[in-house]
C-alpha positions in Angstrom: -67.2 -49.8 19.0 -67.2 -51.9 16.1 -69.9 -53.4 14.6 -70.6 -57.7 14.4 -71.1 -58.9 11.7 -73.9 -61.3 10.6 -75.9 -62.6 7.9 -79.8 -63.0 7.7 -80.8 -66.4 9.2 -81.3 -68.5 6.5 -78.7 -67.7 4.4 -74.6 -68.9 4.4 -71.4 -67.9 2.9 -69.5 -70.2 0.7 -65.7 -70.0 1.1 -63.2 -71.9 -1.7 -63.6 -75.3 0.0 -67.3 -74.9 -0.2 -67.6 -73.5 -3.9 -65.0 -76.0 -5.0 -67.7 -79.0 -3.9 -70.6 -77.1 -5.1 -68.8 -76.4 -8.7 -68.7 -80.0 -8.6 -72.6 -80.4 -8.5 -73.3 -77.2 -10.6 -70.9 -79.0 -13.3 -72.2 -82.4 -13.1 -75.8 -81.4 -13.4 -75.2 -79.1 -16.0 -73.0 -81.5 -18.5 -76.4 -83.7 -17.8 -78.7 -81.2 -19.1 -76.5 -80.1 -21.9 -76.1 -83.6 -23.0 -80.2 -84.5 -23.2 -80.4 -81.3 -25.3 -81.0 -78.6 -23.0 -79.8 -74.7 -23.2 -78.9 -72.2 -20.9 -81.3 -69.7 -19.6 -81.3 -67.1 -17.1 -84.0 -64.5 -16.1 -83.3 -61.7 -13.3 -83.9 -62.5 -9.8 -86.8 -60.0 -9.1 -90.1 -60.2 -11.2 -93.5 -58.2 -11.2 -95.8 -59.7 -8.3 -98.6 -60.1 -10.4 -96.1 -62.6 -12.3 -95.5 -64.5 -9.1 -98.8 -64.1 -7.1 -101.6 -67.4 -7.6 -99.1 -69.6 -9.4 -97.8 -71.7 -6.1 -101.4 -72.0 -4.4 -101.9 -69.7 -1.1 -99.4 -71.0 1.1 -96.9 -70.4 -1.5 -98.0 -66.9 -2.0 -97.3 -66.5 1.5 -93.7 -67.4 1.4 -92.8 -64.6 -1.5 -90.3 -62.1 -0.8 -92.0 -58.8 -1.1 -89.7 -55.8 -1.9 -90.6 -52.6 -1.0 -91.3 -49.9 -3.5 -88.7 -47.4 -4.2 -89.0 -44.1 -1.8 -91.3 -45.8 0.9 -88.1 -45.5 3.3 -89.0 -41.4 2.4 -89.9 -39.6 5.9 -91.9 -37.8 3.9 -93.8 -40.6 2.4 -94.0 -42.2 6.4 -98.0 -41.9 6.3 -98.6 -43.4 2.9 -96.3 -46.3 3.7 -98.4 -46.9 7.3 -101.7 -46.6 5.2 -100.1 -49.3 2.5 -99.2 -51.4 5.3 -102.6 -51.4 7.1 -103.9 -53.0 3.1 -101.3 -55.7 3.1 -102.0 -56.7 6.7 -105.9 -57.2 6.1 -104.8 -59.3 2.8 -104.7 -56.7 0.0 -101.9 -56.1 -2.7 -101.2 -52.6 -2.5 -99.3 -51.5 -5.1 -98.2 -48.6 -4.0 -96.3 -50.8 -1.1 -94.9 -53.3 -2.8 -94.7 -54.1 -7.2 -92.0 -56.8 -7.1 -91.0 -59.9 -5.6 -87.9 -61.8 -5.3 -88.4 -65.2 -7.7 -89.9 -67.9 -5.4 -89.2 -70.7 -8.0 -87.5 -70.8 -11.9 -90.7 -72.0 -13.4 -92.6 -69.3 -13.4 -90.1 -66.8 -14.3 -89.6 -69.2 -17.5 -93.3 -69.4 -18.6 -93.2 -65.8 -18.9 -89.9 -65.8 -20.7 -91.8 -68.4 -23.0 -94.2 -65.8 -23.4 -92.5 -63.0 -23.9 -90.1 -64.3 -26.5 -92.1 -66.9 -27.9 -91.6 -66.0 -31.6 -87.9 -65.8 -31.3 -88.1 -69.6 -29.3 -88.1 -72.8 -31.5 -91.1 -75.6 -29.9 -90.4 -78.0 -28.1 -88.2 -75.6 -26.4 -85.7 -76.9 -23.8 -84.0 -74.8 -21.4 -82.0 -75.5 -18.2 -81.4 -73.0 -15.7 -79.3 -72.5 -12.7 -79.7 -69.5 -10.2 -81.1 -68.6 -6.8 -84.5 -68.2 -5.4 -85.8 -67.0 -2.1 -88.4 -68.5 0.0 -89.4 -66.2 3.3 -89.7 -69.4 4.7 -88.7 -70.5 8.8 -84.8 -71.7 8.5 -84.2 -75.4 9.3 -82.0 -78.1 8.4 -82.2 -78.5 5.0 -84.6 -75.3 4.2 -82.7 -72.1 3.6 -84.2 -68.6 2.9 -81.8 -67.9 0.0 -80.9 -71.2 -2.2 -80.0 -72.6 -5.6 -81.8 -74.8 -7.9 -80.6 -76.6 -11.2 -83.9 -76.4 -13.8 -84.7 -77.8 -16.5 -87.8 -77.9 -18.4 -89.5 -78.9 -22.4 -92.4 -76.9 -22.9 -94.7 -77.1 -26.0 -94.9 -80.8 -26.3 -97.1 -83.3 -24.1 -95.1 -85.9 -25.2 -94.5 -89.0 -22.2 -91.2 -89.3 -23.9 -89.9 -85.8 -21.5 -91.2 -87.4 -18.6 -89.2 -91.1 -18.7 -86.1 -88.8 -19.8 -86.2 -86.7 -16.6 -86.4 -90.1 -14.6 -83.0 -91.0 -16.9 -81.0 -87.4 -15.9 -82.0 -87.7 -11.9 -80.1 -91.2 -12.2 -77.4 -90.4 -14.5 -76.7 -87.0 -12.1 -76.9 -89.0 -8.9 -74.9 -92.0 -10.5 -72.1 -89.5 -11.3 -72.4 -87.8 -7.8 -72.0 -91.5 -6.4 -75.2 -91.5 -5.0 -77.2 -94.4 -4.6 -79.0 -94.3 -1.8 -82.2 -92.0 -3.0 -85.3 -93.3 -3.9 -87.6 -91.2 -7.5 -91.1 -91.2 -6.2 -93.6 -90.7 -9.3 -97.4 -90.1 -9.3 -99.9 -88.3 -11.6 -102.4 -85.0 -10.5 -104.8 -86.9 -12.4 -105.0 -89.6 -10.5 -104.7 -87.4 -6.9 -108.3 -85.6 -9.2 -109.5 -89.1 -9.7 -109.2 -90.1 -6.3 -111.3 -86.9 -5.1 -114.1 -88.0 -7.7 -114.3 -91.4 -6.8 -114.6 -90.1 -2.7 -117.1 -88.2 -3.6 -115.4 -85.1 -3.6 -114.8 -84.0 -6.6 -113.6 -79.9 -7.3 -111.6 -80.2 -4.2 -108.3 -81.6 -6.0 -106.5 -78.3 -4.7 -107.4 -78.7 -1.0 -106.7 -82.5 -1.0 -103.5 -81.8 -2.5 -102.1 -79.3 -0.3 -103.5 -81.5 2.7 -101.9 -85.1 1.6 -98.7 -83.4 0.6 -98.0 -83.0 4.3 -98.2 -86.4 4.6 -94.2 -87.0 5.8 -94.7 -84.2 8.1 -98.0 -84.5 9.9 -98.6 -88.2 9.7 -102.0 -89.8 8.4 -104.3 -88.3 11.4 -102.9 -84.8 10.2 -104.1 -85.3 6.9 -106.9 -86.6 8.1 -107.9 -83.7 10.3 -106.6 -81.2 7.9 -109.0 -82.5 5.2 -112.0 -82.3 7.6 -111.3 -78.7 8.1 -111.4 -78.2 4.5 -114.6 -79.6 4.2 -114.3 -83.6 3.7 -117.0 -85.6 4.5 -116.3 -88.2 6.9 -117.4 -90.5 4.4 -114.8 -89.7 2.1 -112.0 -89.4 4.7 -113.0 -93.2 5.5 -112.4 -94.2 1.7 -108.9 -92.7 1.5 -107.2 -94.8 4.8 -106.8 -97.7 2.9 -105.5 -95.8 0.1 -102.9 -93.6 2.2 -101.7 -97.6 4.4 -101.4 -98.8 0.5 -97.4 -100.0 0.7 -97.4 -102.6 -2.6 -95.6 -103.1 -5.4 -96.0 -101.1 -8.7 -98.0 -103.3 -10.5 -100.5 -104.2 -7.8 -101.2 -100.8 -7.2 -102.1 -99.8 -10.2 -104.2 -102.2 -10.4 -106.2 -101.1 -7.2 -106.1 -98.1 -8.2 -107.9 -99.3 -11.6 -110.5 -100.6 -9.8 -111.0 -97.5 -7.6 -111.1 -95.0 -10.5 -113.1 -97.2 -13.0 -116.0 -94.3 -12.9 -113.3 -91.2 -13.4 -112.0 -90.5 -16.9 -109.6 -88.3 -15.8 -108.4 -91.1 -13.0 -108.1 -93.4 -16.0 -106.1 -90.9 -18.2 -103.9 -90.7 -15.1 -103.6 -94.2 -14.7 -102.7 -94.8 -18.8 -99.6 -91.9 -19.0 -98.0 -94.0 -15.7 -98.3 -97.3 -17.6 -96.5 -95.4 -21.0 -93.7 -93.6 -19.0 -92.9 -96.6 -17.7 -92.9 -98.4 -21.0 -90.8 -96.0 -22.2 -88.1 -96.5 -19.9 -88.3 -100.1 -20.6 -87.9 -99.0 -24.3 -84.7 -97.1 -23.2 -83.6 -100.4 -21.8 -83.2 -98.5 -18.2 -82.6 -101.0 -16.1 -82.4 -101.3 -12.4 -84.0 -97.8 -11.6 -84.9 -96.5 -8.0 -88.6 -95.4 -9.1 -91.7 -96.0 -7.4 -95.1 -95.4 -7.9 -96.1 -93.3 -4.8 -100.1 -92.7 -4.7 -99.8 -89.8 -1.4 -97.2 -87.6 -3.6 -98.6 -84.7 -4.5 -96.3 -81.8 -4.8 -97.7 -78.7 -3.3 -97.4 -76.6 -6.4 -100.4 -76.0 -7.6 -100.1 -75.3 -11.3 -98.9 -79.2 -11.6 -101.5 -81.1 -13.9 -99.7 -84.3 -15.2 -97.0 -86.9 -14.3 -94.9 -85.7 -10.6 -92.0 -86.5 -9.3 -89.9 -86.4 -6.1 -86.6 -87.7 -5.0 -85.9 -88.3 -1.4 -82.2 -89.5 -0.2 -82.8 -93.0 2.0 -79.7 -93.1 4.5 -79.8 -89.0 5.3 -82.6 -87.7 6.9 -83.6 -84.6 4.7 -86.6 -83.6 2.8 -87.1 -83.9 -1.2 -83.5 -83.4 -3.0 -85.1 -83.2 -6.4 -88.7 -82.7 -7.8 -91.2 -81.6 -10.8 -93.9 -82.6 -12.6 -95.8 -81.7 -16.1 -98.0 -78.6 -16.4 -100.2 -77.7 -19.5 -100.8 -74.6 -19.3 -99.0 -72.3 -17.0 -98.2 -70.2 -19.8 -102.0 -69.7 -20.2 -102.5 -67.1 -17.5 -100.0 -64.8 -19.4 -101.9 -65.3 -22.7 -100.4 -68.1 -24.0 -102.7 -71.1 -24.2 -102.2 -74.8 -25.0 -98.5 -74.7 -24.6 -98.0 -78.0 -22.1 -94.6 -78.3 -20.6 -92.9 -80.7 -17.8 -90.1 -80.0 -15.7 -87.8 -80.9 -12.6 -85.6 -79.0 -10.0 -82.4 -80.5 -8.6 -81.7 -78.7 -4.6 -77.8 -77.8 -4.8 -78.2 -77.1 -0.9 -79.6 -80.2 0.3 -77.5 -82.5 -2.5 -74.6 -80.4 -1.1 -75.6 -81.6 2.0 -76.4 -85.5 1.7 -73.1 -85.8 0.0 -71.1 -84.0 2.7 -72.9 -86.3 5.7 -71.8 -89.3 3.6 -68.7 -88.3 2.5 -69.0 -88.2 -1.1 -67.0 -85.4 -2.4 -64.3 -86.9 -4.4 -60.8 -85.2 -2.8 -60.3 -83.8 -6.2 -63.1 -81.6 -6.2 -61.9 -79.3 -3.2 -57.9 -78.5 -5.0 -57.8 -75.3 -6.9 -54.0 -75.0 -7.0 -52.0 -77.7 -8.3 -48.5 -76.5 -8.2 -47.1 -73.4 -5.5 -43.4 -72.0 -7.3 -41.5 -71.1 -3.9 -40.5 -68.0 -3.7 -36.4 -67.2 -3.5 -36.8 -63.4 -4.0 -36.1 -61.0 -6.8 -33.1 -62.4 -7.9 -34.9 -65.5 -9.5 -38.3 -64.1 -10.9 -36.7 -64.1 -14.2 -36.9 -67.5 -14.0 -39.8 -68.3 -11.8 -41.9 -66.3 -13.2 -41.7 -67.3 -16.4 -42.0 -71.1 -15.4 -44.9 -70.1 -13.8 -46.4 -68.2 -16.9 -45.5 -71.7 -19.2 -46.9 -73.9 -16.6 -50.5 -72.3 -17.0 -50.2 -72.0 -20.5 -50.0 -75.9 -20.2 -53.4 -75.4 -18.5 -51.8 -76.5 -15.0 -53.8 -74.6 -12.0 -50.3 -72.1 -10.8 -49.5 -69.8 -8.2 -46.3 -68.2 -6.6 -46.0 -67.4 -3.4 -46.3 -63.5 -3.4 -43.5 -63.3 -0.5 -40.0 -64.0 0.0 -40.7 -65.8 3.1 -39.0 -68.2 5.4 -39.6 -71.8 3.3 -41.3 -73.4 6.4 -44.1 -70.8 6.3 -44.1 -71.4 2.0 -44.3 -75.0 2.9 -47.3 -74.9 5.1 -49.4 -72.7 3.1 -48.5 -75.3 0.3 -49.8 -77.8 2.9 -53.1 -75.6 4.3 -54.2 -75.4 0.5 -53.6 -79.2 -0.2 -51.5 -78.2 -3.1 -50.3 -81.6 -5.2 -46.7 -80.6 -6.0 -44.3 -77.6 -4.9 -41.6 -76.3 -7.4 -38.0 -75.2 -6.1 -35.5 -72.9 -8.5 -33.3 -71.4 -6.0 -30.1 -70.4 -7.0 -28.3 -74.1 -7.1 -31.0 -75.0 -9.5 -30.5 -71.9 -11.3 -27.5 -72.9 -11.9 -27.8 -76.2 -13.5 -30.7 -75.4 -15.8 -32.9 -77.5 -13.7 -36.1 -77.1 -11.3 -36.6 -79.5 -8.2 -40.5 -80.9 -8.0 -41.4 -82.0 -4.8 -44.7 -84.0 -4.5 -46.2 -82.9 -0.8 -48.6 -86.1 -0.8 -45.4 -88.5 -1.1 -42.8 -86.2 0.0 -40.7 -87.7 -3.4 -38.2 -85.3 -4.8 -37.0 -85.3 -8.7 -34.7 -83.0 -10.3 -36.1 -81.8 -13.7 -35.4 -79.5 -16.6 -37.8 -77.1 -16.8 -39.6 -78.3 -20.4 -40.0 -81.7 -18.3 -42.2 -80.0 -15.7 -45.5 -80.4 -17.3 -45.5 -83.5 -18.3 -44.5 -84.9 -14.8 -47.2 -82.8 -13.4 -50.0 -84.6 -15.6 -48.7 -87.8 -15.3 
């Protein structure tokens, strides 16, 4: 009996129609990044654990891809592997279970490219990176197991002139995309610390991060109650509700915020790289941007330090399409200190998936072929084959149809494919030096000479 065949939830094929509109993304983004200066990187798709492990905070750790070591699967080695097991189970690493990870994120990966190469690398360095990374996370809409993201990161300046640039390639990517209906939240990990401090609950940055960053998810009470499990005072939870029903403009907040952090330093510091990334989008003359200042955004990341950002799409319902943030020293914990970087992500899956629900592809991006040559048989490959060998020299997308089949079947294939224009050079046309280009949108006819072809066909 033969075997079904399946694919692990949480992952999907992509057939031509499908590439064709995700080529589309992958080449807009890219011709973004590549304009503002940034170069292509790629590292592999497994790293050492101890690479990945205590960079993305515990629940992050928890969502790795673990791959087993080598020989494990060994009947002999069936005791060892139970006795591993038993370790990982009560919360150990055992290394003889398990060295390697699939990559969680592209950030990590890249500090420790950084690292490694760093006397080849010329500072700033920008890279931009597109490749998969695996989550062992519960499918959903919009969540996948196995998914691309489109990186790009600066690291070894602190400069605010990286972060109001990032703001300018998510809306020149989405402007290209024709997407306009998203929204680029911003906020800064300082003042999330300054916030703790001025509550009274200062060293607690990580929890209250993790906590308010479920904030879309698990409404205000959630937070709440999550925060009281990790040890807030009631007294503080009291001083962040009006903080959390905050819904004012830029300005206005920032000012209430002023007043809130006026006894944390570090709130402050927070406070003053908002104002100058904003300045320096003024000083780019952007104008009419879709940023706002968003004081419960918190990114659950934990190595995030600085400046944070997230883009959510406001007609689709589906989670953050884009987001990032500055950190100063992730490169530390591999022995590289005071090398501050900042960085975004673009989801290819969930872009892919706002601009199918509103219809966004552009027709154009789903054609691969733009001419079929019909096949008359044997007699006439002389002929077609060496039109079809000119017309892709020309740079025109050409195929012949590998048969010599009935011309109804040639003509729906040409059809099934959307294919812009069919050629005919059956023996009449032979004959009279000339080819007959039919366009299957219009269902015109013209009679051409072959040297005429190309020029039709780009016109």
């Amino acid at each position: 009996m033969a075997q079904k065949p399946s694919i692990p939830r949480g992952t999907r094929d992509f057939g031509p129609v499908q590439m064709a509109r995700r080529n589309y993304i992958f080449n807009t983004i890219r011709s973004t990044f590549e304009k503002f200066g940034y170069m292509p990187l790629e590292t592999p798709s497994m790293e050492n654990l101890t690479v990945l492990t205590g960079k993305y905070g515990d629940e992050g750790d928890q969502l790795l891809f673990k791959i087993l070591n080598n020989g494990l699967n060994d009947p002999k080695n069936i005791n060892k592997a139970k006795e591993a097991f038993e370790q990982v189970l009560q919360g150990k690493n055992d290394p003889d279970l398990t060295e390697r990870a699939l990559r969680y994120d592209l950030t990590v990966p890249f500090a420790r490219y950084v690292v490694m190469n760093q006397h080849e690398l010329t500072f700033p360095f920008r890279r931009y990176q597109i490749q998969p990374v695996w989550r062992a996370d519960r499918p959903q809409k919009g969540r996948y197991r196995e998914f691309f993201q489109c990186d790009a990161d600066v690291i070894g300046t602190d400069s605010l002139i990286c972060e109001a640039e990032i703001v300018l390639m998510i809306t020149e990517v989405f402007s290209n995309l024709k997407l306009n209906d998203y929204v680029i939240k911003i906020n800064n990990r300082k003042i999330l610390s300054g916030i703790t401090e001025a509550i009274g609950a200062a060293g607690k940055e990580a929890d209250f991060c993790v906590a308010i960053d479920k904030l879309d998810k698990i409404g205000s009470e959630g937070v709440f109650k999550e925060l009281a499990g990790r040890g807030f005072s009631s007294a503080a939870i009291e001083q962040l509700q009006p903080l959390l029903a905050m819904q004012e403009n830029r300005q206005t907040s920032l000012d209430k915020l002023e007043d809130l952090l006026s006894s944390s330093e570090t709130g402050k510091q927070g406070l003053n790289e908002l104002r100058e990334v904003f300045s320096l989008l003024g000083s780019f003359g952007a104008k009419d941007l879709q940023l706002e200042l968003d004081i419960t955004l918190a990114r659950g990341l934990s190595y995030y330090t600085g400046a944070i950002f997230e883009v959510k799409p406001t007609s689709v319902q589906m989670g953050s399409i884009s987001g990032g943030g500055r950190y100063d020293d992730l490169t530390g914990v591999f022995g590289l200190s005071g090398m501050s970087g900042v960085g975004f992500s673009f989801g290819v899956d969930r872009v892919y998936d706002v601009l199918d629900e509103l219809n966004l592809f552009p027709e154009e991006s789903t054609v691969t072929t733009q001419v079929l040559i019909v096949n008359f048989g044997k007699e006439a490959y002389p002929h077609s084959l060496s039109l079809l060998q000119e017309l892709r020299s020309q740079g025109i997308r050409s195929e012949i149809y590998p048969e010599d089949a009935k011309m109804k079947k040639q003509m729906a294939y040409a059809n099934k494919k959307n294919i812009s224009f069919v050629i005919m050079q059956g023996e009449e046309e032979i004959t009279r030096g000339e080819v007959t280009l039919k366009n299957m949108h219009s269902g015109e006819q013209k009679n051409l000479k072959p040297q005429e072809l190309a020029g039709e066909i780009k016109k």
